[in-house]
Jmol script that loads the backbone (N, CA, C; Angstrom):
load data "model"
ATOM      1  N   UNK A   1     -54.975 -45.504  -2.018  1.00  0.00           N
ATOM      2  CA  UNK A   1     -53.724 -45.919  -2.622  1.00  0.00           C
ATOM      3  C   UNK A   1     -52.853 -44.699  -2.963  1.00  0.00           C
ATOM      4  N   UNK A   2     -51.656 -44.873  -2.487  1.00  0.00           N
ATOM      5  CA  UNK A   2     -50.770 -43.732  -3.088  1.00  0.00           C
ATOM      6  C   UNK A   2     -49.043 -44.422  -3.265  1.00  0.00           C
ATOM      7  N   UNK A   3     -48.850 -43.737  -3.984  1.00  0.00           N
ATOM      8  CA  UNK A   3     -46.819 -44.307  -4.094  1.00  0.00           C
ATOM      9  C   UNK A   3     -46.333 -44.256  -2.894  1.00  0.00           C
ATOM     10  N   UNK A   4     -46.274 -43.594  -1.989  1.00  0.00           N
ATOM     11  CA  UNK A   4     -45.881 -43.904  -0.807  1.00  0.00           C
ATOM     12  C   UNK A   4     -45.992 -45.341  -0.206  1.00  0.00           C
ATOM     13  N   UNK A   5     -47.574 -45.435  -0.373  1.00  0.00           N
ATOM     14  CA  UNK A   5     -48.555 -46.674   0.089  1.00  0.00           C
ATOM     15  C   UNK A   5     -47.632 -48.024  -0.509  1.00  0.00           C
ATOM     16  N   UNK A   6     -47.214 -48.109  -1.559  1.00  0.00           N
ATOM     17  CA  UNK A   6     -46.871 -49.103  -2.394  1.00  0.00           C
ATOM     18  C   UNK A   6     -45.836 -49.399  -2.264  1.00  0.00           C
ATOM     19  N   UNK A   7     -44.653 -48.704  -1.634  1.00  0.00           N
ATOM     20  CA  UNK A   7     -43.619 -48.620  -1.284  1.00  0.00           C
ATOM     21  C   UNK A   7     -43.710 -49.555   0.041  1.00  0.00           C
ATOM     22  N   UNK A   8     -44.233 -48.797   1.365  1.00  0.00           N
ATOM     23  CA  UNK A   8     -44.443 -49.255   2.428  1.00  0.00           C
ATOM     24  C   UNK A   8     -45.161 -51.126   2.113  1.00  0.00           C
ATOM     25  N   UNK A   9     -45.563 -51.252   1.403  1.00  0.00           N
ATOM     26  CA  UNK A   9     -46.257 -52.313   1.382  1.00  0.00           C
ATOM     27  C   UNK A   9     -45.228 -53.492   0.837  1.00  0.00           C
ATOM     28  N   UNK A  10     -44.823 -53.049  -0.145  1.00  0.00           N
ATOM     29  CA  UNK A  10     -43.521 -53.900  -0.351  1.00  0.00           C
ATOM     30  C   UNK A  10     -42.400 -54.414   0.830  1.00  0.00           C
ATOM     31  N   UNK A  11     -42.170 -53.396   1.627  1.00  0.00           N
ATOM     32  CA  UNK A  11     -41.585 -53.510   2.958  1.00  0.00           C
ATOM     33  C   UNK A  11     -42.014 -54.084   3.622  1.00  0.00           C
ATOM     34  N   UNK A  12     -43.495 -53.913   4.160  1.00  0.00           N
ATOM     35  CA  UNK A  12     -44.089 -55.113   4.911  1.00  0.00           C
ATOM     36  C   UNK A  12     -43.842 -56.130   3.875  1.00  0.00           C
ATOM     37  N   UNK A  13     -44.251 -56.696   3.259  1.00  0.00           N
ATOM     38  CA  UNK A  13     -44.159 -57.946   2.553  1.00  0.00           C
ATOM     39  C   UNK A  13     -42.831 -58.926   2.974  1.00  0.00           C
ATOM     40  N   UNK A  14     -41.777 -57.540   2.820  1.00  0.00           N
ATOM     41  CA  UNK A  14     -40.597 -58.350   2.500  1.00  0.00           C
ATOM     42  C   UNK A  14     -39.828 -58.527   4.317  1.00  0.00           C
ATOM     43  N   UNK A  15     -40.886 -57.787   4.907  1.00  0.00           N
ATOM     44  CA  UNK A  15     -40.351 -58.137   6.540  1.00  0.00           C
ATOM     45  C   UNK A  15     -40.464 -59.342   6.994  1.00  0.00           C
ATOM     46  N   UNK A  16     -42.048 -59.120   6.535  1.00  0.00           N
ATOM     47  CA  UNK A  16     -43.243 -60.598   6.837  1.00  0.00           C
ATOM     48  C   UNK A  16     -42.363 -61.617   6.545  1.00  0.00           C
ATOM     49  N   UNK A  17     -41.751 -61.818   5.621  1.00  0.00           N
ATOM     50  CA  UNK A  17     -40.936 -62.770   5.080  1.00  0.00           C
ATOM     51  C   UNK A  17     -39.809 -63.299   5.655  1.00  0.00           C
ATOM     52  N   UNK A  18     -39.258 -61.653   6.385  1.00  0.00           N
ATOM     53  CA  UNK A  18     -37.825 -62.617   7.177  1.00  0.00           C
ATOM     54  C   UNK A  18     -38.202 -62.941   8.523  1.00  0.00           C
ATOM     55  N   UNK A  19     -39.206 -62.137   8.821  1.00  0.00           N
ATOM     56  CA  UNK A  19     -39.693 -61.947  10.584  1.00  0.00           C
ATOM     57  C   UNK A  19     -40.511 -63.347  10.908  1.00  0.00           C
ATOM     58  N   UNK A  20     -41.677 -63.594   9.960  1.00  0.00           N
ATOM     59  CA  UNK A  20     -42.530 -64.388  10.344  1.00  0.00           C
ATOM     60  C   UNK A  20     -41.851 -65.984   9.276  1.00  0.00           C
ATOM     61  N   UNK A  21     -41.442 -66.021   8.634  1.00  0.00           N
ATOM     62  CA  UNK A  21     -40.839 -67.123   7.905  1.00  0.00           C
ATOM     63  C   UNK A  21     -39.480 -67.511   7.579  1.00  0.00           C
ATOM     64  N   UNK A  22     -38.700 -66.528   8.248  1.00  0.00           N
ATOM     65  CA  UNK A  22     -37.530 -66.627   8.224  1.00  0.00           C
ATOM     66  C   UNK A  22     -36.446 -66.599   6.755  1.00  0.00           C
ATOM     67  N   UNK A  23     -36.904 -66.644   5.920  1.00  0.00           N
ATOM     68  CA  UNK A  23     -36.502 -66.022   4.661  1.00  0.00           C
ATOM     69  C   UNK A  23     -35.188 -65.376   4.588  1.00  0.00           C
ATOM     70  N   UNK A  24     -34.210 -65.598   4.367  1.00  0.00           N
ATOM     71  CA  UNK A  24     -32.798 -65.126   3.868  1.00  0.00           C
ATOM     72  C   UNK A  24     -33.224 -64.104   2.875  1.00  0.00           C
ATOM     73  N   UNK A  25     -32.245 -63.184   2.594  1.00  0.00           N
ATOM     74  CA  UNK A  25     -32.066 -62.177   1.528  1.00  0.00           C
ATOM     75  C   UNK A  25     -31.883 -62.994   0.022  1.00  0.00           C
ATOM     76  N   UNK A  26     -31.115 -63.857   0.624  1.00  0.00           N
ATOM     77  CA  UNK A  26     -30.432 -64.571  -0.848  1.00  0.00           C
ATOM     78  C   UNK A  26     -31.173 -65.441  -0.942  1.00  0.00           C
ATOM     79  N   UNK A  27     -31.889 -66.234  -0.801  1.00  0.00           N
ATOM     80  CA  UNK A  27     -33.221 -66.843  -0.696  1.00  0.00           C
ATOM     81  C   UNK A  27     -34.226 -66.634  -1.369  1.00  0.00           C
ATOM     82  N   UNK A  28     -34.471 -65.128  -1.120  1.00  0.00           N
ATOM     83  CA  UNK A  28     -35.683 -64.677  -1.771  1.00  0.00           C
ATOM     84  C   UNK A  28     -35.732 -63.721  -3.183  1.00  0.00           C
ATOM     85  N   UNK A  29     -36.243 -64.217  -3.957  1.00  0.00           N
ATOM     86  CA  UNK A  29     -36.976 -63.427  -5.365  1.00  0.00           C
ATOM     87  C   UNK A  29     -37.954 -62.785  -5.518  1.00  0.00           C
ATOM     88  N   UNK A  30     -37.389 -61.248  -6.153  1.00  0.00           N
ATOM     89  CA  UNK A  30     -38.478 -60.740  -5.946  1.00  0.00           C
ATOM     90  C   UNK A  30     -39.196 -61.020  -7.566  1.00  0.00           C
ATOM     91  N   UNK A  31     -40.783 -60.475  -7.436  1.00  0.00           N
ATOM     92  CA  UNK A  31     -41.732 -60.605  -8.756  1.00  0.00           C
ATOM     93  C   UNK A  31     -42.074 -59.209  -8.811  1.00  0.00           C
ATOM     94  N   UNK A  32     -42.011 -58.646  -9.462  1.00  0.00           N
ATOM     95  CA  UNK A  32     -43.192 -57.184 -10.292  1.00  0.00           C
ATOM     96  C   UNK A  32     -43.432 -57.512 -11.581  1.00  0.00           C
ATOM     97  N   UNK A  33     -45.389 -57.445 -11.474  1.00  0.00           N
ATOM     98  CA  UNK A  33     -45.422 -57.386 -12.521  1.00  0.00           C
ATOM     99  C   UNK A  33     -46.625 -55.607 -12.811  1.00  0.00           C
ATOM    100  N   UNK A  34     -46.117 -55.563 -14.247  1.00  0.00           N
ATOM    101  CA  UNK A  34     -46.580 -54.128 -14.304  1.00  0.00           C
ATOM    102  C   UNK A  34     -46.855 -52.767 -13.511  1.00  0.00           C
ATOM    103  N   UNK A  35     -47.498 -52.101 -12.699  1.00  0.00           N
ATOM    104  CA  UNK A  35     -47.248 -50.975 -11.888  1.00  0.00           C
ATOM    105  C   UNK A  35     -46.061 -51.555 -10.778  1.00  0.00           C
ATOM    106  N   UNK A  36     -46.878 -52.429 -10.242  1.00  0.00           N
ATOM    107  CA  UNK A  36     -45.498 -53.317  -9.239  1.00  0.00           C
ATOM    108  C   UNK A  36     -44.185 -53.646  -9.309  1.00  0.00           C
ATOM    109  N   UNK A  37     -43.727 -53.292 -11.209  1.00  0.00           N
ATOM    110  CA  UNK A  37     -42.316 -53.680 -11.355  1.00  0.00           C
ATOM    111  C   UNK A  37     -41.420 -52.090 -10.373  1.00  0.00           C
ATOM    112  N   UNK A  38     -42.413 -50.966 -10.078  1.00  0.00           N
ATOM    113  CA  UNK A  38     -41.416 -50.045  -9.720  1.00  0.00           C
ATOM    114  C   UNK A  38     -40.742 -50.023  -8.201  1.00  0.00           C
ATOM    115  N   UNK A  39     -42.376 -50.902  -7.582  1.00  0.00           N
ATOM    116  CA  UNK A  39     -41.738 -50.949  -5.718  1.00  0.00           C
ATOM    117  C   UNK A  39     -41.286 -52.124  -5.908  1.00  0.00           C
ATOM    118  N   UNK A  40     -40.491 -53.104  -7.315  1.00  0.00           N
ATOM    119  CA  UNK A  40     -39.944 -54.353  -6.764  1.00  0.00           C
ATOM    120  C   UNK A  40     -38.845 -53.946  -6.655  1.00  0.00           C
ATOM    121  N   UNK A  41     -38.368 -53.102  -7.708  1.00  0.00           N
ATOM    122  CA  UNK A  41     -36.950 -52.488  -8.380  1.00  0.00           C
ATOM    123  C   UNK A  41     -36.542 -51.774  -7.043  1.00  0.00           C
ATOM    124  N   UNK A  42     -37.436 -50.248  -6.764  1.00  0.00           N
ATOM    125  CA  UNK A  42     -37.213 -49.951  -5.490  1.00  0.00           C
ATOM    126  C   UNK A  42     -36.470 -50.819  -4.374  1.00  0.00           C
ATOM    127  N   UNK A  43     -37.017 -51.688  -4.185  1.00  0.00           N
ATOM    128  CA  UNK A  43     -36.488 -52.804  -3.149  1.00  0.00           C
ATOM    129  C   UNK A  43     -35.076 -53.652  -3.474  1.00  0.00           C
ATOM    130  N   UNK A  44     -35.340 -53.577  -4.915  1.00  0.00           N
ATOM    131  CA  UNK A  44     -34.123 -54.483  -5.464  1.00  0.00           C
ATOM    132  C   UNK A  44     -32.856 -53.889  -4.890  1.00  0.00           C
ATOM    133  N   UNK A  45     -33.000 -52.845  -4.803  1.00  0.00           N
ATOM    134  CA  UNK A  45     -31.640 -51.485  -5.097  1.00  0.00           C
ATOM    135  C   UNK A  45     -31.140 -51.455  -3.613  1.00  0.00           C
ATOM    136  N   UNK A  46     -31.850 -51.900  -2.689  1.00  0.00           N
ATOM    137  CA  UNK A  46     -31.492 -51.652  -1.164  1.00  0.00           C
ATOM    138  C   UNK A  46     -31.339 -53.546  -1.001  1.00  0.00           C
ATOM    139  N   UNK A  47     -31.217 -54.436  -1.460  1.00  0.00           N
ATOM    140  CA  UNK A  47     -30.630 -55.870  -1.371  1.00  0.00           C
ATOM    141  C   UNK A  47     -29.525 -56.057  -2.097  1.00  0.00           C
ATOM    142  N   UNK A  48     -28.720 -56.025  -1.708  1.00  0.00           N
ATOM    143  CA  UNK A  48     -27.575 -56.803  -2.918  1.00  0.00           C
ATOM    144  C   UNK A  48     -27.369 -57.989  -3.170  1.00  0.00           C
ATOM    145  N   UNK A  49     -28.169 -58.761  -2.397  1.00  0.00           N
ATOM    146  CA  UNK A  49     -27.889 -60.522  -2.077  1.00  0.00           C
ATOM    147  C   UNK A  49     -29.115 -61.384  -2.537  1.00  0.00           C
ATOM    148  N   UNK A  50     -30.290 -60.557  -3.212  1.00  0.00           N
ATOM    149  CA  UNK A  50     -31.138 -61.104  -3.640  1.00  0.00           C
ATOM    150  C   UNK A  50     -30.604 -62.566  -4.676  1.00  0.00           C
ATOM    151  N   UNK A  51     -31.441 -63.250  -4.141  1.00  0.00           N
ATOM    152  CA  UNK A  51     -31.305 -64.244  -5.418  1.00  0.00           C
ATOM    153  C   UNK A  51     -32.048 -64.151  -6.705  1.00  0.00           C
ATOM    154  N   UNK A  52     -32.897 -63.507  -7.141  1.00  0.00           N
ATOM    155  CA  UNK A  52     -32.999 -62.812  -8.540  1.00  0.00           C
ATOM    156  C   UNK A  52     -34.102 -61.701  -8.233  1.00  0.00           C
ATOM    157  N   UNK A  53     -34.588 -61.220  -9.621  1.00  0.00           N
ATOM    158  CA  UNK A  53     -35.400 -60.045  -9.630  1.00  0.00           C
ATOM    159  C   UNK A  53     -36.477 -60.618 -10.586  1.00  0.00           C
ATOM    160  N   UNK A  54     -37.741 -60.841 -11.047  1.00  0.00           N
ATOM    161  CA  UNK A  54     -38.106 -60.819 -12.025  1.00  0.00           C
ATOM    162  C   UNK A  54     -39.479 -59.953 -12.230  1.00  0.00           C
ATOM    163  N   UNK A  55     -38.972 -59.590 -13.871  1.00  0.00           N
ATOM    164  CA  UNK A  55     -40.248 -58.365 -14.024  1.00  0.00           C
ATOM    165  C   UNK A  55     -41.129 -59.608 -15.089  1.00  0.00           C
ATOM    166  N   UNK A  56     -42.488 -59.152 -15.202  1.00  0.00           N
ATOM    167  CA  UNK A  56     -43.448 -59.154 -15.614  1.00  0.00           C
ATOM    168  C   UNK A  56     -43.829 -57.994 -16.121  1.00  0.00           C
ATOM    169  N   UNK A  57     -43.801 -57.786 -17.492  1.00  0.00           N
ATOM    170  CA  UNK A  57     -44.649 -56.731 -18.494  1.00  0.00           C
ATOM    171  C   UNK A  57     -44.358 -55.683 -17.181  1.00  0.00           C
ATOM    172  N   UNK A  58     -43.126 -54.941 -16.970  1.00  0.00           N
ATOM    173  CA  UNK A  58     -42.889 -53.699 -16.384  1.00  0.00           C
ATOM    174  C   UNK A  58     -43.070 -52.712 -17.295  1.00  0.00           C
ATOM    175  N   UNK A  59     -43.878 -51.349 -16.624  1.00  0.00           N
ATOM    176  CA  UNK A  59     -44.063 -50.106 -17.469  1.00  0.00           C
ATOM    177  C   UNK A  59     -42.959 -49.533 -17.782  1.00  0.00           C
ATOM    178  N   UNK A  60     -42.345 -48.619 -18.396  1.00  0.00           N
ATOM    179  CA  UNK A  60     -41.940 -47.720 -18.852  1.00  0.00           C
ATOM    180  C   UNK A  60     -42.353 -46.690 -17.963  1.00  0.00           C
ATOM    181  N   UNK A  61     -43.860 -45.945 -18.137  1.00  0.00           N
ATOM    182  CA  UNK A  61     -43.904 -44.869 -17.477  1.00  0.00           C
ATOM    183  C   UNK A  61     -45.103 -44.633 -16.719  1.00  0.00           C
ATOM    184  N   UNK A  62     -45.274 -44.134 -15.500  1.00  0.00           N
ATOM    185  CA  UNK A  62     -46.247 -44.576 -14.714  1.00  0.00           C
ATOM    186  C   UNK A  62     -47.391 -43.137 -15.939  1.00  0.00           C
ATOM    187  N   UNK A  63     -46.947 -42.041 -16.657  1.00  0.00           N
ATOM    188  CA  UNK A  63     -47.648 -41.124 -16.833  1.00  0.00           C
ATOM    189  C   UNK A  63     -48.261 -41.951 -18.520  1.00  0.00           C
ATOM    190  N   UNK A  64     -46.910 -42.746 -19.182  1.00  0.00           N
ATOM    191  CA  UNK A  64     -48.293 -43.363 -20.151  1.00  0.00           C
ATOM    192  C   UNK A  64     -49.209 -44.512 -20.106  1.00  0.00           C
ATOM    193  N   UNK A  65     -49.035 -44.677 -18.650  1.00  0.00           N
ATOM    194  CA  UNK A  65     -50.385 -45.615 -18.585  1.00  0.00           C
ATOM    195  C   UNK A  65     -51.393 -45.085 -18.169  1.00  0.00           C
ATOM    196  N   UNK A  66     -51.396 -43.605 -17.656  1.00  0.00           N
ATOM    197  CA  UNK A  66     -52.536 -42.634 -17.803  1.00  0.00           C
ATOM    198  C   UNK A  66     -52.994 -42.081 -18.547  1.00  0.00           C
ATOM    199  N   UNK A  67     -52.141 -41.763 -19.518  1.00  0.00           N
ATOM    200  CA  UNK A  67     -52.367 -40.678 -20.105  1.00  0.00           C
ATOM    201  C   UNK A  67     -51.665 -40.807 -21.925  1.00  0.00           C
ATOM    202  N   UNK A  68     -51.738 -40.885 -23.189  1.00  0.00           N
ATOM    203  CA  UNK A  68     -51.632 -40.184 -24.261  1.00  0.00           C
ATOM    204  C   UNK A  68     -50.047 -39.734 -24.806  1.00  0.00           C
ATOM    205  N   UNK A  69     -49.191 -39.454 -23.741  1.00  0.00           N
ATOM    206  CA  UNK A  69     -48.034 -39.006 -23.886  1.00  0.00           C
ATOM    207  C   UNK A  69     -46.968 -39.562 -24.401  1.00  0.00           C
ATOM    208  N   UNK A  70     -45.783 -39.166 -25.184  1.00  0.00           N
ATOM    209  CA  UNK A  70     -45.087 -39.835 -25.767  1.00  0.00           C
ATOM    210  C   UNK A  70     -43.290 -39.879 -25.182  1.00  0.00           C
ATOM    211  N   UNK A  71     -43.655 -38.377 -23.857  1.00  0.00           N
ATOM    212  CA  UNK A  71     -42.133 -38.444 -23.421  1.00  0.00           C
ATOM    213  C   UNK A  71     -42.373 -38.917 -21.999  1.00  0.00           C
ATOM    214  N   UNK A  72     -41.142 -39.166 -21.759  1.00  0.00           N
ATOM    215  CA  UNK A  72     -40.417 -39.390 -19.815  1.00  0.00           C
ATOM    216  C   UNK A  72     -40.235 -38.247 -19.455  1.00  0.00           C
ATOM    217  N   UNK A  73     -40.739 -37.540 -18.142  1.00  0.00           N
ATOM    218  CA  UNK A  73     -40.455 -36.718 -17.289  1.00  0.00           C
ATOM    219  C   UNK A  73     -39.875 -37.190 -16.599  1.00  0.00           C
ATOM    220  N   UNK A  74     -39.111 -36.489 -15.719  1.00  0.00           N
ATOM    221  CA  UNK A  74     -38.098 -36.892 -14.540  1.00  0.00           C
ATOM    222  C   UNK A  74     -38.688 -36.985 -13.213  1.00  0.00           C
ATOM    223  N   UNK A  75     -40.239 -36.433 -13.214  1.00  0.00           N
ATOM    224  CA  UNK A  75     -40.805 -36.669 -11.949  1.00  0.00           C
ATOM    225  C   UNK A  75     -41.817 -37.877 -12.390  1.00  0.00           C
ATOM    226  N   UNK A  76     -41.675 -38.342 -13.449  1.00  0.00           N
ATOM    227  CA  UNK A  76     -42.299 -40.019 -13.752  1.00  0.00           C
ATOM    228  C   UNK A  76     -41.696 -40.956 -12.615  1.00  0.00           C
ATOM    229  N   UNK A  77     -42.376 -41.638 -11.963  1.00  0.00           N
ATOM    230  CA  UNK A  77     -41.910 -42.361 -10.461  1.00  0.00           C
ATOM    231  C   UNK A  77     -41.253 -43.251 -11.432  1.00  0.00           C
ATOM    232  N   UNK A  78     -42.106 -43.688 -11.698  1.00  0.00           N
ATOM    233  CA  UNK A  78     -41.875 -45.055 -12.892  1.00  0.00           C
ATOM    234  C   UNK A  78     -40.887 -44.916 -14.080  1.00  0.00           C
ATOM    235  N   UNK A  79     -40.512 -43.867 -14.466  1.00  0.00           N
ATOM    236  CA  UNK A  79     -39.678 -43.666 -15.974  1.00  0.00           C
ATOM    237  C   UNK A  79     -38.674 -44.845 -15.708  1.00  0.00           C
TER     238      UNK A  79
END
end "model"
wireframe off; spacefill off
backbone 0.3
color backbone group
């Protein structure tokens, strides 16, 4: 597993969807919930015609769900 990985996977998902089921942009909603709210958002940002977005308990920061910390870095994928 890597952020790259999670990215790409969202993409397939959302191909699968128009390729193999035919799925409109505006049609489809996306879901993230928690680590997943960041490759939904990702995706959100390149649709403008989505018919909604919804998060589920989205993180804040991919570094305090590792770790102890109390700030956002700018290389936080997730901030």
């Amino acid at each position: 597993p890597s952020e790259q990985n999670t990215y790409a996977d969202i993409e397939a998902a959302y191909k699968c969807l128009q390729d193999t089921y035919g799925a409109k942009e505006e049609d489809v909603i996306l879901y993230g919930q928690s680590v997943g709210s960041g490759p939904t958002l990702d995706l959100a940002t390149r649709l403008p015609r989505l018919r909604a977005v919804v998060l589920h308990s989205p993180i804040m920061s991919g570094l305090r769900v590792m770790y102890p910390v109390k700030r956002s870095y700018w290389f936080d994928i997730y901030k």
